[in-house]
TORTI-409248 format. One record per atom (N, C-alpha, C, O): residue in one letter; x, y, z. Coordinates in steps of 0.05 Angstrom, whole numbers, plus 5000, padded with zeros to 4 digits. Atoms other than C-alpha are relative to their C-alpha. Last residue first. Example, Ala and Ser with C-alpha at 12.3 -4.5 7.8 and 13.67 -1.06 7.14 Angstrom:
2
S498449764999/S527349795143/S498550225014/S499550445018/A501849765000/A524649105156/A501850245000/A503950245013/
// end
This chain:
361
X499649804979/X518656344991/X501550035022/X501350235035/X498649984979/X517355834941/X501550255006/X503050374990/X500449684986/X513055974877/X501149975022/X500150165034/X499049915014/X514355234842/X500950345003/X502750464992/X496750044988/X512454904893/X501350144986/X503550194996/X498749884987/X505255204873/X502450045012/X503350255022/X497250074998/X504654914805/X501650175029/X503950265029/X498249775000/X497255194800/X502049975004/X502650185013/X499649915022/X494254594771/X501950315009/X503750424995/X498350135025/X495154204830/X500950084980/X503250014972/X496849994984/X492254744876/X501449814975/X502549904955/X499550155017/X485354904831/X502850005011/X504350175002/X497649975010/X482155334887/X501049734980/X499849524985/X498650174996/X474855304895/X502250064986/X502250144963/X496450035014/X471055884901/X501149765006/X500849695030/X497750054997/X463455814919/X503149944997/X504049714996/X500750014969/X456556024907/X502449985017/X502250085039/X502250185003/X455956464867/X501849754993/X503549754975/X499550215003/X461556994893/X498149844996/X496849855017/X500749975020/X461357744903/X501049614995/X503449574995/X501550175013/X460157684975/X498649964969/X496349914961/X502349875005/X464058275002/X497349844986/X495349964978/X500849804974/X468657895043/X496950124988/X494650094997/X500950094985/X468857344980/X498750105024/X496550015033/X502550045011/X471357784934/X498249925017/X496350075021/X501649785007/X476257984974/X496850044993/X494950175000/X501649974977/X477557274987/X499650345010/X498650405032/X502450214993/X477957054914/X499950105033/X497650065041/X501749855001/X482857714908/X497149884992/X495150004984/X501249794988/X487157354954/X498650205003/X498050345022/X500750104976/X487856724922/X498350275015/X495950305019/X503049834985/X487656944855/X499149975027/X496750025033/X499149745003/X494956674845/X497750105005/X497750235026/X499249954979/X492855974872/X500950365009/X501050495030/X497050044992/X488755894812/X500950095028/X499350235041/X497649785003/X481155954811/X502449845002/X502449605010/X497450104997/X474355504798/X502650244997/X502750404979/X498249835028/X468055844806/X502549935006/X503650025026/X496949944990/X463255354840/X500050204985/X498450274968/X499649795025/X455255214836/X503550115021/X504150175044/X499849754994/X454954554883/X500650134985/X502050014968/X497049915000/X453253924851/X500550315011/X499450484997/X499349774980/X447453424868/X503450154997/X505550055004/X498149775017/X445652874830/X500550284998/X500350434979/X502149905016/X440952484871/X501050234986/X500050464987/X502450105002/X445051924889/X497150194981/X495450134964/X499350215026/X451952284877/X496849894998/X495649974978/X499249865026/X449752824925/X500849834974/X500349914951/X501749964997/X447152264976/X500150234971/X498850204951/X501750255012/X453451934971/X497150084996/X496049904984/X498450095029/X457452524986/X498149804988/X497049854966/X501249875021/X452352615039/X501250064980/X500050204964/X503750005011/X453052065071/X499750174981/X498950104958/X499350325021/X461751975073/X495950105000/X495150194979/X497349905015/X461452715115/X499049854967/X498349934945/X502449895012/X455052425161/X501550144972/X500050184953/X502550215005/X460051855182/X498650264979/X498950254954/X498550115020/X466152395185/X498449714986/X499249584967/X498650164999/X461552745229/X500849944970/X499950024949/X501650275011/X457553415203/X502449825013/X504549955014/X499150025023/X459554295210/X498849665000/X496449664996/X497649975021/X457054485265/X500649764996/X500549565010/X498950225016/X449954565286/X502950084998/X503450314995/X497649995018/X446255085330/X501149694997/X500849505013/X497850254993/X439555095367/X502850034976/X502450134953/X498149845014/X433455625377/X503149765004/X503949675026/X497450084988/X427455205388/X502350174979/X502450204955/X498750055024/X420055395380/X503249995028/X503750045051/X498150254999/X415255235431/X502649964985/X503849754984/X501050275024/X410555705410/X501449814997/X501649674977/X502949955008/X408556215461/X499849844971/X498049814955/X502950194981/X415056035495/X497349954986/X496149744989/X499250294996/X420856155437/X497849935014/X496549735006/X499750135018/X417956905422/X500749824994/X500349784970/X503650115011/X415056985489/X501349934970/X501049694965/X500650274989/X423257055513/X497549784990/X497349534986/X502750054982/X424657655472/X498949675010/X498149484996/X503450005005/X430857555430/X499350035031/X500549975052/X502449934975/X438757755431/X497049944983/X496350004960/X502849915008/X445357545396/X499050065016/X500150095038/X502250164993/X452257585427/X497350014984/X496750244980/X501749814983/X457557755389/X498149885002/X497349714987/X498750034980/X463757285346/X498250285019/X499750475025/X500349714986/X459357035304/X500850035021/X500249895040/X499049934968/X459656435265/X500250255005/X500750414987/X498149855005/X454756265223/X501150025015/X500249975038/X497950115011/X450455625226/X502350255003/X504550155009/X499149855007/X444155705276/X502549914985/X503449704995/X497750115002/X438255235265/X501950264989/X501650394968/X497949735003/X431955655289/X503049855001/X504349885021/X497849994987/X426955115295/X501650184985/X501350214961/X498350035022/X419454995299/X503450124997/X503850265017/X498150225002/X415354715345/X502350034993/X504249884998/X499550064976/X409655215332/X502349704993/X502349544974/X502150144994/X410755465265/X500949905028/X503249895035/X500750314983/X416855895249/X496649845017/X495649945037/X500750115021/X416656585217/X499149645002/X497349494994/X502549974998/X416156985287/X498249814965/X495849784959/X502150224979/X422656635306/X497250014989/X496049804986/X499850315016/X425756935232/X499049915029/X497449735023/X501850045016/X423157685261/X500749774978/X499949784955/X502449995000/X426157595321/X498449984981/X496649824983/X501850245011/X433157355310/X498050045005/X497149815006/X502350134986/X436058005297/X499049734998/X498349634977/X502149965003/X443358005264/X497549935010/X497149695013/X502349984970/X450057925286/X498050124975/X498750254955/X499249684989/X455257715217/X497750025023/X496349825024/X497649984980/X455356975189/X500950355017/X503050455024/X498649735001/X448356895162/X502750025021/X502649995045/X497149955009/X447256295149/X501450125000/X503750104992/X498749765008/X440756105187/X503349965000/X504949855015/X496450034996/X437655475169/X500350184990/X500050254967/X497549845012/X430455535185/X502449915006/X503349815027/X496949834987/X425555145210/X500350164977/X498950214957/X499250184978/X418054825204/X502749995006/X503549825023/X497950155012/X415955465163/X501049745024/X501549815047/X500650145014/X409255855164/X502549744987/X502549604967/X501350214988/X407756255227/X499749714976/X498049534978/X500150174970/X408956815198/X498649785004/X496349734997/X498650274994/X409456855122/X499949965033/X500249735042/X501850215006/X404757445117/X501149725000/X499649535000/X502450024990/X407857935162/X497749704987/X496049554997/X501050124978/X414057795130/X498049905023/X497949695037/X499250305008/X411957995065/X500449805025/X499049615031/X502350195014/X408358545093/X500649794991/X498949614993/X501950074982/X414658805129/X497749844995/X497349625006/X502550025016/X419658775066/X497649935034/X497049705041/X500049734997/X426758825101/X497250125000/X496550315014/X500050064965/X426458015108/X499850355009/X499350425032/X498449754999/X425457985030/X499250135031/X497150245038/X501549764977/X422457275028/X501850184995/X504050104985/X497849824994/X423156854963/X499050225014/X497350395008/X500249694991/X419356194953/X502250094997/X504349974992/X503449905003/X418855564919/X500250175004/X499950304983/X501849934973/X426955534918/X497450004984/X497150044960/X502650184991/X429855164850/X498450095022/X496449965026/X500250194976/X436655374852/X498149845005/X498249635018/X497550084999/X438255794790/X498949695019/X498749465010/X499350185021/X430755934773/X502049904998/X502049734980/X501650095020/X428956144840/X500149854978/X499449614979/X501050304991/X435056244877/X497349894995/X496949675005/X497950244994/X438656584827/X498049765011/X497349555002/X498950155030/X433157054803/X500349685007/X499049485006/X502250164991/X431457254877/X499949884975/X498749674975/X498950265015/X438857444892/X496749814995/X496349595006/X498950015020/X436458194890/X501449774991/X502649764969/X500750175016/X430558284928/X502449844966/X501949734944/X501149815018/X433758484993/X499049874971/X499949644967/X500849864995/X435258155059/X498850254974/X497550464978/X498249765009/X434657545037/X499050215006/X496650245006/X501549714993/X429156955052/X504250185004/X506350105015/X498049864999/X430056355009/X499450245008/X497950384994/X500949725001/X423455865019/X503750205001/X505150125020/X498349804987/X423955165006/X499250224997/X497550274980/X500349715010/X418654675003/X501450165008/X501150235031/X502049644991/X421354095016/X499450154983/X500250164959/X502450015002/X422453354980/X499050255014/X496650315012/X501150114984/X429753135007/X497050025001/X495849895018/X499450305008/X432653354941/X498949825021/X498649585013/X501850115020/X429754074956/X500549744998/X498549635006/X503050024987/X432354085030/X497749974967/X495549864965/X500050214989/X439853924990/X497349955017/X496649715022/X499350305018/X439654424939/X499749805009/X499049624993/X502450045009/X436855024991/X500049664979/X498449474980/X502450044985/X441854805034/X497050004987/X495149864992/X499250265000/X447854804990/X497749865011/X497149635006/X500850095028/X446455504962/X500149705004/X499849564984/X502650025009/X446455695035/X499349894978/X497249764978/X501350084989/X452855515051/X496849914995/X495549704994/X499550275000/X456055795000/X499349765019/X499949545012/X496949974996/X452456475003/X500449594994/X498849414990/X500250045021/X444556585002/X502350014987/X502450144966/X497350005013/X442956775069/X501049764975/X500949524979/X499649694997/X436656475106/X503350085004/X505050015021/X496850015002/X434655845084/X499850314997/X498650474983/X497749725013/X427955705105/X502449954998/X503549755007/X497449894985/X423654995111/X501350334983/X501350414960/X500249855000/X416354715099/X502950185012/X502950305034/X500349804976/X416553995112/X500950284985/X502750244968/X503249834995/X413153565051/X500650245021/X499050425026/X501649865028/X418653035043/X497450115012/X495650015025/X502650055018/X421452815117/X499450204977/X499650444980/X499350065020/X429053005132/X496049874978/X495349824955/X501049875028/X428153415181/X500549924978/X501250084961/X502350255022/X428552875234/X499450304988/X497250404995/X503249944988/X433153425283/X497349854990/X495049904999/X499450004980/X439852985269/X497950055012/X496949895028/X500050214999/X439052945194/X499550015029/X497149965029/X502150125011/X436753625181/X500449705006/X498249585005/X501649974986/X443253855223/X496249954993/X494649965011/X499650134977/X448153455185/X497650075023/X496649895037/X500850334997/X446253515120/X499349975031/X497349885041/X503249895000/X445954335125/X499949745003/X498249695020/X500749854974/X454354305153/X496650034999/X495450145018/X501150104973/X454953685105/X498750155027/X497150065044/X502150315005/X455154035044/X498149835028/X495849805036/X502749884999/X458354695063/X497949775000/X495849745012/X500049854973/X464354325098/X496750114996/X494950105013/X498050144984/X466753715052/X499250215036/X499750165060/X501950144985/X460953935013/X501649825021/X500649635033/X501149874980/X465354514983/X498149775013/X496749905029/X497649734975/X471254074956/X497550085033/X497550025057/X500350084972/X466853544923/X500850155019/X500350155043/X501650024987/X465853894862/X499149885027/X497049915040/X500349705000/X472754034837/X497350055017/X497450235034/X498449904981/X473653354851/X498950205013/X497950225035/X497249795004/X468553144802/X501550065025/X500050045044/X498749664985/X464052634834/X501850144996/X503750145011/X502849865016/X460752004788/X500350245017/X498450405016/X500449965027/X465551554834/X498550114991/X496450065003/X500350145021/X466251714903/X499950084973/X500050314964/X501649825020/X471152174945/X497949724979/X499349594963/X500649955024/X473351815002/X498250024992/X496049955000/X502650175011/X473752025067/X499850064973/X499550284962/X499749995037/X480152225112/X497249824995/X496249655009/X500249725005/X479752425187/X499750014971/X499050214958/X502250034995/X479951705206/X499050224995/X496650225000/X502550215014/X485251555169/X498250115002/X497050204981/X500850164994/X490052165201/X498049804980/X496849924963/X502449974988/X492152685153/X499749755012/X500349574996/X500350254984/X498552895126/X497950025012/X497350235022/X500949994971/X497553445073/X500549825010/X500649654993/X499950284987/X500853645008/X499550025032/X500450195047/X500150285016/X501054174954/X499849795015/X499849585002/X496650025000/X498954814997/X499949754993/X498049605001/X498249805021/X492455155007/X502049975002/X503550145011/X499350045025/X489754585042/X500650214974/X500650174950/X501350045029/X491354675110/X500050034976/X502050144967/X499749765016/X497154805169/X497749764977/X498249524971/X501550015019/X496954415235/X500450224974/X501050454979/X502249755002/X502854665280/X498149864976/X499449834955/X499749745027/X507354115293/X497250075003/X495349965013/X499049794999/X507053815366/X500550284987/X501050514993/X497250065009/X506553055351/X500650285018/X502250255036/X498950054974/X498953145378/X503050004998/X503950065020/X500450285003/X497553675328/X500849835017/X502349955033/X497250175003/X497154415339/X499749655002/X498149565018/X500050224963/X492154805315/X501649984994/X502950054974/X500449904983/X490755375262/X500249845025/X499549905048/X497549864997/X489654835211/X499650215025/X497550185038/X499050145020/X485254255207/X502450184990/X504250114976/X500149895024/X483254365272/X502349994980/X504749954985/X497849835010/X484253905331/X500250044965/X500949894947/X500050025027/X478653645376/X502250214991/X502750425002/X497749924997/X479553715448/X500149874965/X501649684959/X498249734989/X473053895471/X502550024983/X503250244976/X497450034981/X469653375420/X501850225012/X503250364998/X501249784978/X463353615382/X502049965024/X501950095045/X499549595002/X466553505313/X498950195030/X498950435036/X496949824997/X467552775327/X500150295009/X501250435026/X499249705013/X460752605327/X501650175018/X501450345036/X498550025026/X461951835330/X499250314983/X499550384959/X502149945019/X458651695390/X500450044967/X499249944948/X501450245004/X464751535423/X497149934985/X496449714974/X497950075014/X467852175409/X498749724992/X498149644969/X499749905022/X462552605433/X500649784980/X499249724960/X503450115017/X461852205493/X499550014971/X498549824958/X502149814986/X469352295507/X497049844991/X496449634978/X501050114971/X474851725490/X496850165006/X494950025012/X500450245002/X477751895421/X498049825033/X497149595037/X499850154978/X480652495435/X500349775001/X502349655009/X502550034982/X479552835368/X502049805018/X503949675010/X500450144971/X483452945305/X498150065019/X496250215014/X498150245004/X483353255243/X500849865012/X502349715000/X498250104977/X478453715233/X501349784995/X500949624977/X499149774983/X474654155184/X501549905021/X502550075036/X501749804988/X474553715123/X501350135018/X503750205017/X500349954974/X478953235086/X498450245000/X498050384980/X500049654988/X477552895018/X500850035024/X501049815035/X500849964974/X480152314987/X499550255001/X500650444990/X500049845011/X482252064906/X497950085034/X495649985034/X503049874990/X485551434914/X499450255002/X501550385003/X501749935031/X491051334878/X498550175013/X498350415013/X499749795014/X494851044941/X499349964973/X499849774958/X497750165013/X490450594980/X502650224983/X501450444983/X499649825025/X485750745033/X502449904992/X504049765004/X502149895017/X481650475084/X501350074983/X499850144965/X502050205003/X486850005128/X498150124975/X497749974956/X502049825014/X492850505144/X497649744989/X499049564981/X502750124995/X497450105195/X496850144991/X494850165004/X500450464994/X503450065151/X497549945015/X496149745011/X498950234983/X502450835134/X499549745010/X497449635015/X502250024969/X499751125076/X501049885005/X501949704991/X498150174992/X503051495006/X498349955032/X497050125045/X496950105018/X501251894945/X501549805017/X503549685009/X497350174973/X493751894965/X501849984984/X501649904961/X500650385008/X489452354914/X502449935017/X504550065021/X497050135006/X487252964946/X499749834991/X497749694991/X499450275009/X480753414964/X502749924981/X503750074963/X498050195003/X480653865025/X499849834980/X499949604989/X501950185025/X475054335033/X502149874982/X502349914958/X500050254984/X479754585103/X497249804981/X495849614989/X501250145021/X483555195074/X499549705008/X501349545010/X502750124997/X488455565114/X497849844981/X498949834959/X500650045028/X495555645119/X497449925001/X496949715013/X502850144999/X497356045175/X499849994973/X500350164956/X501650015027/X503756375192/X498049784995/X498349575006/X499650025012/X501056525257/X503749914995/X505349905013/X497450044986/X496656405310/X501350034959/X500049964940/X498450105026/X489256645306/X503650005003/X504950175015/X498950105000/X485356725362/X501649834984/X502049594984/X499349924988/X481157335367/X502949695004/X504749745021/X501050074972/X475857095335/X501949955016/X501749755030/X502349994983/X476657535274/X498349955020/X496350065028/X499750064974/X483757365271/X497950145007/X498050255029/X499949744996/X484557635195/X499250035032/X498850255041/X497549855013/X486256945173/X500450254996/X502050344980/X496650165000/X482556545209/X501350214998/X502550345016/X499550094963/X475956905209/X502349995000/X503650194999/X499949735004/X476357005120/X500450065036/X502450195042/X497149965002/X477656225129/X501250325002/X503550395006/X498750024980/X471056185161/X502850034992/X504450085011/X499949644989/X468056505095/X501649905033/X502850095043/X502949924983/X470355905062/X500050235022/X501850365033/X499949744980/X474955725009/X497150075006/X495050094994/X501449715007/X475055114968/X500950115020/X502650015036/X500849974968/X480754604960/X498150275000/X498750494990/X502549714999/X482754264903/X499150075025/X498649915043/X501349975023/X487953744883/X498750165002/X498550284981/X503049835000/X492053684948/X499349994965/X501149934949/X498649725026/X497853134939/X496750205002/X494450124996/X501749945018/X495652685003/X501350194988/X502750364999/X499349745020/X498952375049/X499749964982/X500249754969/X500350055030/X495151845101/X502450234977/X502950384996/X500749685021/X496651755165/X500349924972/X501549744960/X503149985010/X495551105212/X500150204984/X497850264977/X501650315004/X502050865224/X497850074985/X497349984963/X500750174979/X505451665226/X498949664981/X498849624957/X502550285004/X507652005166/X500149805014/X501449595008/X499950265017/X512452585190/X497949865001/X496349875020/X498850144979/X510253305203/X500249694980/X499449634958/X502850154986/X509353705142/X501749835020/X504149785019/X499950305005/X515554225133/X498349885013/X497849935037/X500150074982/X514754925110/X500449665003/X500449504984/X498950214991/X515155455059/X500549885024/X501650025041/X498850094969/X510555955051/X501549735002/X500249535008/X497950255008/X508456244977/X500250055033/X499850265045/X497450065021/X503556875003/X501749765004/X502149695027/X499150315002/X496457035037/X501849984979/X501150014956/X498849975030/X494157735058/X501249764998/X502149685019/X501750265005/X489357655124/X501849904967/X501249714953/X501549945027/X491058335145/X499449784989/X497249824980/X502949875008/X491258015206/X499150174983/X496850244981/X501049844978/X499057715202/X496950085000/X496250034977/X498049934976/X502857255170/X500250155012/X502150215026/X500849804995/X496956905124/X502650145025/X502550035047/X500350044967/X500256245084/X499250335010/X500250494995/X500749695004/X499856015017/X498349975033/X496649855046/X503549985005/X502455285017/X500250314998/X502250434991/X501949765002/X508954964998/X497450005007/X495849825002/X501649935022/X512754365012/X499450335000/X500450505015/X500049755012/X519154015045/X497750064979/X497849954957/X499449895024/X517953395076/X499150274996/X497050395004/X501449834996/X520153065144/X498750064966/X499549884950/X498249794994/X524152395141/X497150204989/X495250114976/X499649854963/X520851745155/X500350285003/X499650395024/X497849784989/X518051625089/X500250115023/X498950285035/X500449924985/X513151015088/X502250205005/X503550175025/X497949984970/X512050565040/X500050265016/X498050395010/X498249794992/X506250484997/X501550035018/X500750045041/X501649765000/X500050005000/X501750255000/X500750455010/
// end
């Protein structure tokens, strides 16, 4: 299955080296290839608005130089003697983490991602000691159990963002039983995330509804995406007349914004799944959860079980995220772009093709 290089290796990634967030050639060395690790030649890796966090230390804890990028997909160049799942060829993704404990509740349950001592896919440190660094850079070492292959009838290019956006709407529809045909759901925010949610609550048989704060992606997610509806959350009468008419929401929005008038959209029961991250507190009125039971609850991102599902679930009912493929050289004015949300739906970097070793620093 491949031997096993003891000695360190020398690569490249595109790395952030302080909170302007600016990302250039970085040279560095991956830790060595343990029993169980895999290495991987990156092939594509999207970009996500959490990397825009990272790498401008939006939550206050960002360590640097930082290579970020955690829509991981690779083909194996090489796995250690006690590697079992994978072979080299193989064509794998990673996601948002890369370890875990192994012992906790979390762990033993088999969602990883809710583990205290879970260790990010970059921005951490690993148990060896080296600094995690991600997939903006030609080669990763990754635990097994952290790795999941890519199936057949799945572009690469297209697996990237469901490695994080994919699963992060899978995971919490699976978990709360929203997965019945016929339920009545929002998607609120209309970003890479979101475009994944309305695609994936249609394929499960909803009625989706896309509520935005203005009328101007109502094209997209109408005839692009397929929504039934389109709310304009600014639009009082519109809201006024959807109350009381959705059995959740999946909010996307990654910046502070009211949750009152998306509670007052919700049917008794009904749920306020939060996704963005935000580094400030929200606020609601108490009667708005009591006087109808509704539930305000957060998700992240999907197990390495729910990971491998909905790959398979996207192949099953032919499911592809809307990308725009870039080079390594547009890195930084893909996350410009990105800040201000000129992007449908999501950037994926083309690492292989961009000959990054070749730009060393």
């Amino acid at each position: 299955m491949g031997s096993v290089d003891a000695s360190e290796k020398t690569i490249t990634g595109w790395a952030a080296r302080d909170a302007t967030g600016h990302l250039s050639p970085y040279t560095y060395n991956l830790r060595r290839t343990g029993a169980e690790d895999v290495v991987l030649k990156v092939l594509y890796c999207g970009i996500c608005h959490t990397d825009l966090h990272q790498t401008k230390n939006h939550l206050g804890a960002s360590k640097y130089p930082m290579v970020p990028g955690h829509e991981v997909v690779g083909e194996v160049v090489e796995v250690g003697p006690e590697v079992s799942k994978y072979s080299v060829g193989d064509v794998v993704g990673v996601g948002v983490i890369v370890g875990c404990c192994r012992d906790c509740r979390p762990c033993k349950a088999n969602v990883e991602q809710y583990c205290n001592k879970k260790i990010w896919s970059y921005n951490d440190v690993y148990t060896d000691g080296k600094p995690t660094q991600g997939g903006f850079a030609s080669s990763m070492v990754v635990d097994q159990k952290f790795v999941v292959k890519i199936p057949a009838g799945l572009a690469p290019e297209q697996a990237a963002p469901l490695l994080c956006a994919g699963v992060t709407v899978y995971s919490p529809l699976k978990h709360f039983g929203l997965m019945t045909p016929g339920l009545r759901g929002g998607i609120l925010g209309l970003g890479g995330v979101g475009h994944m949610g309305v695609k994936v609550a249609k394929s499960m048989g909803h009625h989706v509804t896309v509520i935005s704060s203005s009328d101007k992606k109502r094209a997209e997610a109408m005839d692009d995406l397929g929504a039934d509806a389109y709310l304009v959350s600014s639009d009082e009468a519109q809201m006024a007349a959807a109350m009381d008419s959705l059995d959740y929401i999946i909010d996307t929005v990654p910046v502070k914004h009211p949750l009152e008038p998306y509670l007052a959209l919700l049917k008794m029961d009904g749920k306020l799944v939060l996704m963005g991250v935000i580094g400030e507190p929200l606020s609601f009125v108490s009667p708005m959860v009591m006087l109808g039971r509704k539930t305000i609850t957060g998700s992240f991102i999907g197990s390495i079980e729910e990971t491998e599902e909905v790959l398979r679930f996207c192949v099953e009912k032919g499911l592809t995220s809307q990308i725009e493929v870039v080079k390594m050289d547009y890195l930084n004015q893909a996350l410009e772009r990105l800040e201000r949300n000129d992007v449908r739906y999501r950037f994926v970097v083309d690492v292989a093709g961009s000959n990054i070793d070749d730009t060393a620093a």
